[in-house]
C-alpha positions as CSV (number, residue, x, y, z in Angstrom):
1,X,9.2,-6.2,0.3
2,X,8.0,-9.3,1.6
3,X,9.8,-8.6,5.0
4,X,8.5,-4.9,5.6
5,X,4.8,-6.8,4.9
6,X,5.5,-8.9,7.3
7,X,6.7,-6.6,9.8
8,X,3.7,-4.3,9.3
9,X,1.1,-7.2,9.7
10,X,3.0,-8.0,13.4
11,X,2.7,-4.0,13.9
12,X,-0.8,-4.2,13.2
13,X,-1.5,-7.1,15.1
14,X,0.1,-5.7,18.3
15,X,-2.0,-2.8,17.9
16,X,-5.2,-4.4,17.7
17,X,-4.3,-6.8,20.4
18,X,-4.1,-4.0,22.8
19,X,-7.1,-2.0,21.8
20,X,-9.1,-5.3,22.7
21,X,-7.1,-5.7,26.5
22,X,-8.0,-1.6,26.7
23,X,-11.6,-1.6,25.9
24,X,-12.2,-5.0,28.0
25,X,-11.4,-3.1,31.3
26,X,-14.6,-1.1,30.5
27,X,-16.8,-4.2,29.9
28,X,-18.7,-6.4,32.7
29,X,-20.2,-9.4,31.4
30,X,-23.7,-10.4,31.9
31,X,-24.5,-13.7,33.4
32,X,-26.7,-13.9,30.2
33,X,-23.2,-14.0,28.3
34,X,-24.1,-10.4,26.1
35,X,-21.9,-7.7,27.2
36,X,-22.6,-4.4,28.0
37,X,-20.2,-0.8,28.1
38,X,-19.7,0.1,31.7
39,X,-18.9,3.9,32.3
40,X,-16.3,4.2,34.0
41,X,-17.5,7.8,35.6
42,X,-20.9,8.1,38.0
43,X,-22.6,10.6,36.1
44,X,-25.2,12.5,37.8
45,X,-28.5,14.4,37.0
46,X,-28.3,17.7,38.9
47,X,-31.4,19.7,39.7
48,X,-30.0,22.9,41.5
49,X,-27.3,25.4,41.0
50,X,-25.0,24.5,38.7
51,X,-22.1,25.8,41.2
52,X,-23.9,23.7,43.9
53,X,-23.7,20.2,41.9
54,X,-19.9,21.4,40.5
55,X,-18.8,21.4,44.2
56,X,-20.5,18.5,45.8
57,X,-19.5,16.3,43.0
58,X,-15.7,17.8,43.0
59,X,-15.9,17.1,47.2
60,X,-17.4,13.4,46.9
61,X,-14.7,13.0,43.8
62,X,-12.0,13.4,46.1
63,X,-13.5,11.9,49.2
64,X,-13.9,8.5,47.6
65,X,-12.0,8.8,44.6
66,X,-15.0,7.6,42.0
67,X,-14.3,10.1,39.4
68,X,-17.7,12.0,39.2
69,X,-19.6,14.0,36.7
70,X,-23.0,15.9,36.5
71,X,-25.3,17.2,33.8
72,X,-27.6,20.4,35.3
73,X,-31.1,20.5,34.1
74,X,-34.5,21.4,35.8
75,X,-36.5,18.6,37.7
76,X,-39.0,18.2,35.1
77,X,-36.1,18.0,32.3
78,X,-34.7,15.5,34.2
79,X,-37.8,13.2,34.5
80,X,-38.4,14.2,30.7
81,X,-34.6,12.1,30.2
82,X,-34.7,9.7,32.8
83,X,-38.2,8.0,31.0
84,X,-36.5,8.5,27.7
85,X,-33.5,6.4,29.0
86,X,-35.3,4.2,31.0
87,X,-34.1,1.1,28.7
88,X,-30.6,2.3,28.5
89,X,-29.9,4.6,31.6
90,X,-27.2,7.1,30.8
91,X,-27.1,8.1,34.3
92,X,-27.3,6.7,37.5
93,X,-28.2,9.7,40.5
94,X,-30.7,12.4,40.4
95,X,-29.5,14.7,42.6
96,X,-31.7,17.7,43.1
97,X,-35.2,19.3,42.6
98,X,-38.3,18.9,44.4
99,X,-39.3,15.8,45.6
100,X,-42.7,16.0,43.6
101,X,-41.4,14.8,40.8
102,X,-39.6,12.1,42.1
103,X,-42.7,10.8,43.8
104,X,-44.1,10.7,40.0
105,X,-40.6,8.8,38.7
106,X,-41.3,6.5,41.3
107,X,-44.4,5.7,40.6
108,X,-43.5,5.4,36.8
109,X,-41.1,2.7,37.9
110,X,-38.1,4.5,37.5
111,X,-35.9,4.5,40.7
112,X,-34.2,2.3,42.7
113,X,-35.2,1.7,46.0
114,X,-31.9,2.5,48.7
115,X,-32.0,3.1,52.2
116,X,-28.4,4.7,53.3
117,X,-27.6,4.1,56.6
118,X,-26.8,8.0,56.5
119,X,-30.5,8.4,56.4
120,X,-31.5,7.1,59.8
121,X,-30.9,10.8,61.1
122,X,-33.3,12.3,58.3
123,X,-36.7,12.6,60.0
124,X,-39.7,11.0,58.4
125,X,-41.1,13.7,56.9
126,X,-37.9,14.4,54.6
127,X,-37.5,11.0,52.8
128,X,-39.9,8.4,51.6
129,X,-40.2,5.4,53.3
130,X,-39.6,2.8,50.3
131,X,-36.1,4.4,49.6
132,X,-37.1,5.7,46.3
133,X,-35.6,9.3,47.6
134,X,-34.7,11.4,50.8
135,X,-34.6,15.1,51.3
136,X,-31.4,17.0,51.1
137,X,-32.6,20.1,51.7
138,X,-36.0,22.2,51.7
139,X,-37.0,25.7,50.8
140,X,-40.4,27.8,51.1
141,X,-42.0,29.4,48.3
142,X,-42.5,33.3,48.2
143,X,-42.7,36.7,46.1
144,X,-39.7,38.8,45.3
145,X,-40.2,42.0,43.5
146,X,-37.9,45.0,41.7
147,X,-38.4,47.4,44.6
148,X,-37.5,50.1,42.3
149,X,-39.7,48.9,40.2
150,X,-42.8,49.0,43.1
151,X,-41.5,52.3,44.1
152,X,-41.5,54.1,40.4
153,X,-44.8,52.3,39.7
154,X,-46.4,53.1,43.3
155,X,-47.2,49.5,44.2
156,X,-47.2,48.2,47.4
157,X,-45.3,44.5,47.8
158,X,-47.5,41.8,47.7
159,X,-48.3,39.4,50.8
160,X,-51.0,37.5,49.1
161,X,-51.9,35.1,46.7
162,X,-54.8,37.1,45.9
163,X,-53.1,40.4,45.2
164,X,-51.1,38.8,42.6
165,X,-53.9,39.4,40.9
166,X,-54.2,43.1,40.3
167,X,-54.4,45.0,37.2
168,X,-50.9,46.8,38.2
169,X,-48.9,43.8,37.7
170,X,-49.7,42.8,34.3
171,X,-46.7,41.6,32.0
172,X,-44.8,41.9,35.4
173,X,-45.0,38.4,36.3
174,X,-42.2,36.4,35.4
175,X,-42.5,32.4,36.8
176,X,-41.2,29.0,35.8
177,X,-43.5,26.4,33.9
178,X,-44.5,23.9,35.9
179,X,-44.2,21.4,33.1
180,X,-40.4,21.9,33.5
181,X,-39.9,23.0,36.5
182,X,-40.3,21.5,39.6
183,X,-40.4,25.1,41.9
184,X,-43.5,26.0,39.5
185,X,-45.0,22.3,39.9
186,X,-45.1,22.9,43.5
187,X,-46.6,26.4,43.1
188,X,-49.4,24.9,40.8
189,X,-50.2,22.3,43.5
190,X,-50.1,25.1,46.7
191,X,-52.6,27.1,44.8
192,X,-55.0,23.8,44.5
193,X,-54.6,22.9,48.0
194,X,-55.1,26.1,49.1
195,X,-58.2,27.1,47.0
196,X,-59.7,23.7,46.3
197,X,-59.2,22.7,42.9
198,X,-62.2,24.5,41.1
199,X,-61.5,27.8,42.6
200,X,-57.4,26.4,42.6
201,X,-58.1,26.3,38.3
202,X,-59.7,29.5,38.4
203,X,-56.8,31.0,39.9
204,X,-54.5,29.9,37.9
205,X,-56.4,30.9,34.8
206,X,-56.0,34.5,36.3
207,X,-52.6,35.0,37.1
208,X,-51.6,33.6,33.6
209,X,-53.3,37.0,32.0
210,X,-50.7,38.5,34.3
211,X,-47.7,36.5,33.4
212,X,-45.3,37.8,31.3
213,X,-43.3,34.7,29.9
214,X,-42.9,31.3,31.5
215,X,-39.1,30.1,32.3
216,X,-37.9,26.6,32.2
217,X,-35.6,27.4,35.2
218,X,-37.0,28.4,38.8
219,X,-34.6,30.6,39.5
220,X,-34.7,32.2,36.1
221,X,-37.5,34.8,37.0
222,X,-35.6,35.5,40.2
223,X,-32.2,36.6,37.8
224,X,-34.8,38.7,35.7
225,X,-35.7,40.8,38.5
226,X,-32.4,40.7,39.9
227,X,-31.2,42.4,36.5
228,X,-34.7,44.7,36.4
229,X,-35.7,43.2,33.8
230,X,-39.5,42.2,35.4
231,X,-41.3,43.5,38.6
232,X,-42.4,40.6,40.2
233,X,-41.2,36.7,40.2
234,X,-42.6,33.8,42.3
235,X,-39.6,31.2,43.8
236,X,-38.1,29.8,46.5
237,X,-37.5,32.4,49.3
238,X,-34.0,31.4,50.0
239,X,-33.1,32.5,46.2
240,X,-34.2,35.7,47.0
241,X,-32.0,36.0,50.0
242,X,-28.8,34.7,47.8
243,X,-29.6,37.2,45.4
244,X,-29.9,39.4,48.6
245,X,-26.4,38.2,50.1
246,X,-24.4,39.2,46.4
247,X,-25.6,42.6,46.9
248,X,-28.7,43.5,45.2
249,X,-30.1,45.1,47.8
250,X,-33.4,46.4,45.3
251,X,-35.0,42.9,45.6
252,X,-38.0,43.0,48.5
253,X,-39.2,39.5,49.1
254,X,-42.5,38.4,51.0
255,X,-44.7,35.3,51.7
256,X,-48.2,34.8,51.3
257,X,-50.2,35.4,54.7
258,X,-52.3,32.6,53.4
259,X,-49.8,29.9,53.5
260,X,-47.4,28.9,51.3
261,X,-45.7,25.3,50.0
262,X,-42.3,24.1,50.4
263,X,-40.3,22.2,48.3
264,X,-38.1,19.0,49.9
265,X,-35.1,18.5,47.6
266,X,-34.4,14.9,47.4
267,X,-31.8,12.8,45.9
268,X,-32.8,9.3,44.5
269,X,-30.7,6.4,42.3
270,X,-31.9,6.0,39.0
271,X,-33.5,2.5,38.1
272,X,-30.8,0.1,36.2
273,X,-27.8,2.8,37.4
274,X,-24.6,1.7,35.3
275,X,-22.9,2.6,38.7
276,X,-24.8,1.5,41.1
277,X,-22.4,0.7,43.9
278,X,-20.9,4.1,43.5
279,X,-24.2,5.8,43.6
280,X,-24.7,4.2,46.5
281,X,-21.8,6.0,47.8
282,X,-22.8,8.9,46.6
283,X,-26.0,8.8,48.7
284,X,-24.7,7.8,51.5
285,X,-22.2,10.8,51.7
286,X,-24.4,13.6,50.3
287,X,-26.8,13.3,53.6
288,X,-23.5,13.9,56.1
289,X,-23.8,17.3,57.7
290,X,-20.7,17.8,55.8
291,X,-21.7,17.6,52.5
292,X,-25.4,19.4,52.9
293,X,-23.2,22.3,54.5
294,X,-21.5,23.0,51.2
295,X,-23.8,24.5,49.7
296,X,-23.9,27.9,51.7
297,X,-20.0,28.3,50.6
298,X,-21.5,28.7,46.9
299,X,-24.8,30.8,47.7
300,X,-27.2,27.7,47.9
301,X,-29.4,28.7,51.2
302,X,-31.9,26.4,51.7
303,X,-32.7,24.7,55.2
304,X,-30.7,21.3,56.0
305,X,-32.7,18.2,56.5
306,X,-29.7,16.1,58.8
307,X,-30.4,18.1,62.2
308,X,-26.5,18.1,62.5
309,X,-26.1,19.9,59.8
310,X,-25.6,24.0,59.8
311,X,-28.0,25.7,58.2
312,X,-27.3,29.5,56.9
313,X,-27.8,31.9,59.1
314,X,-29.3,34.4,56.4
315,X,-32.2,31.8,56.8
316,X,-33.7,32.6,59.8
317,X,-35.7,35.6,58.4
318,X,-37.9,33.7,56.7
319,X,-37.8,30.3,59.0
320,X,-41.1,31.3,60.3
321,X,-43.3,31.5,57.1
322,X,-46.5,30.3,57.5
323,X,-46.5,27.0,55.7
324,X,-49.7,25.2,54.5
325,X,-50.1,21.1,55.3
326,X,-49.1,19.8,52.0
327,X,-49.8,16.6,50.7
328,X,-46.9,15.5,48.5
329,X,-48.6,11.8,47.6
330,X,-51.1,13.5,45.9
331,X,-49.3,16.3,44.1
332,X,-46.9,13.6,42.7
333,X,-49.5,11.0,41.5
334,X,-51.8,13.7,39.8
335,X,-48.6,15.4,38.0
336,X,-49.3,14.5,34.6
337,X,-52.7,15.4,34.3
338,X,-52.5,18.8,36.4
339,X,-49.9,19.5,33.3
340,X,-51.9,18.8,30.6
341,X,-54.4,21.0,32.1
342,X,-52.5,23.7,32.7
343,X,-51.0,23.5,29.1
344,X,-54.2,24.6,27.8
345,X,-54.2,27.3,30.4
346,X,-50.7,28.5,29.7
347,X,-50.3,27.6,25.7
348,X,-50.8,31.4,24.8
349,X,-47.1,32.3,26.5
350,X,-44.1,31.9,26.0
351,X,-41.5,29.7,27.6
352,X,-38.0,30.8,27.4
């Protein structure tokens, strides 16, 4: 007895000796002395097609060899969790989404500032200056409709703002909150630099007796119209064209003769990244023509912001929307309290 005690005490003891040397290959130490876990994955925060962020992180995986995983939300999900983390960071890129609502993380503190060498050949108007993010990619926002739907109904496709409006569409509008989305966000903000805020609020007021449901996704509404499930949706044109280009040749897509806004999708490194090095990385190769011309192989068609880079040819329809002078600083420092005001607007409908 004694002996087989023995023998299971060394057993033991070997065991626990190597869990220890294990789990101490995922630890740094602090030059505080504490310790804290290192992942030994960059995790990312993806704001864009789900196929889009499977394939860029599979192609920077085996380009560099940092093993590489993503999470897919919406923009404003993802500033939702990057604030909630903020003390303990579960993430360390945001990788997707308009850059509206980085401009509000960054002013909330919560990115890192990085300037890639990649991003020298990014013009000006596609990254902010600090580091905080650069554009990846940018996309103009439009109106695609069920065109069975306009011809059974006997309505003519929209190529205003203002017609949005009409009687004939109501409980035919599906959109995306703005509170979660950043597609709807920049839709909110067009309309107020458009109209003037006053008149901008009025609007909005409007078109929300018109809306069906809210989604949390911006392409959401476009996959209801795809499946005729609504007549109308407002998104990013080059949706509509994907949609387009997998053969649903009932969607009709227009832009409003006013003007309309754009989005710039950016990609930033999250403030205290567990990963930070290889985040780096990961910025640096995601602006290469290489890795912004992935995204056409898996139906995402926006425009390319690294000139080398080749865009989609299914593009060039709608390159020359008229597109109004935006002013990004604003829109990102007055999110917050444009959503709380159009919460009260929009508390009546649902969000699905």
């Amino acid at each position: 007895m004694k002996k087989t005690t023995v023998f299971l005490v060394m057993i033991i003891s070997l065991c626990l000796l190597g869990l220890l040397v294990f789990t101490g290959c995922r630890k740094e130490t602090k030059t505080s002395g504490s310790e804290k876990s290192t992942p030994l994955t960059l995790t990312v925060y993806a704001g864009m097609l789900e196929e889009h962020a499977a394939l860029e992180c599979q192609e920077f995986e085996k380009a560099t060899g940092i093993k590489t995983s993503f999470v897919r939300m919406s923009g404003g999900e993802i500033l939702a969790r990057i604030r909630a983390e903020a003390q303990n960071p579960q993430a360390s890129v945001w990788y997707g989404g308009g850059s509206l609502t980085f401009i509000e993380a960054d002013n909330l503190g919560l990115l890192e500032y990085y300037i890639s060498p990649t991003a020298a050949t990014i013009p000006a108007r596609f990254k902010d200056p600090k580091g905080a993010w650069t554009g990846i990619y940018s996309g103009y926002l439009g109106f695609y409709a069920d065109g069975e739907w306009l011809k059974k109904n006997n309505v003519k496709m929209p190529t205003s703002w203002d017609e949005l409006l009409s009687p004939v569409f109501k409980g035919e509008i599906v959109m995306a909150h703005p509170g979660s989305s950043s597609t709807a966000y920049n839709m909110l903000t067009t309309i107020l630099q458009i109209k003037g805020e006053q008149a901008g609020w009025d609007y909005l007021q409007k078109i929300n007796e018109n809306i069906r449901q809210y989604t949390k996704s911006g392409s959401a509404g476009g996959r209801m119209v795809q499946l005729h499930e609504t007549g109308l949706t407002i998104g990013y044109l080059h949706d509509a064209v994907a949609f387009k280009r997998e053969g649903y040749d009932h969607i009709v897509i227009s832009a409003p003769e006013e003007g309309t806004g754009y989005e710039i999708g950016a990609v930033g490194i999250i403030k205290g990244a567990p990963q930070l090095e290889a985040a780096k990385k990961f910025i640096d190769w995601c602006l290469t023509p290489k890795a912004q011309e992935l995204g056409q192989t898996v139906n995402a068609l926006q425009f390319l912001t690294n000139p080398a880079a080749t865009p989609p040819k299914e593009v060039e329809a709608i390159k020359a929307t008229k597109l109004i002078n935006q002013d990004d600083i604003w829109a990102g420092a007055h999110r917050s309290e444009f959503l709380d005001r159009f919460n009260e607007i929009s508390k009546s409908k649902p969000i699905k």
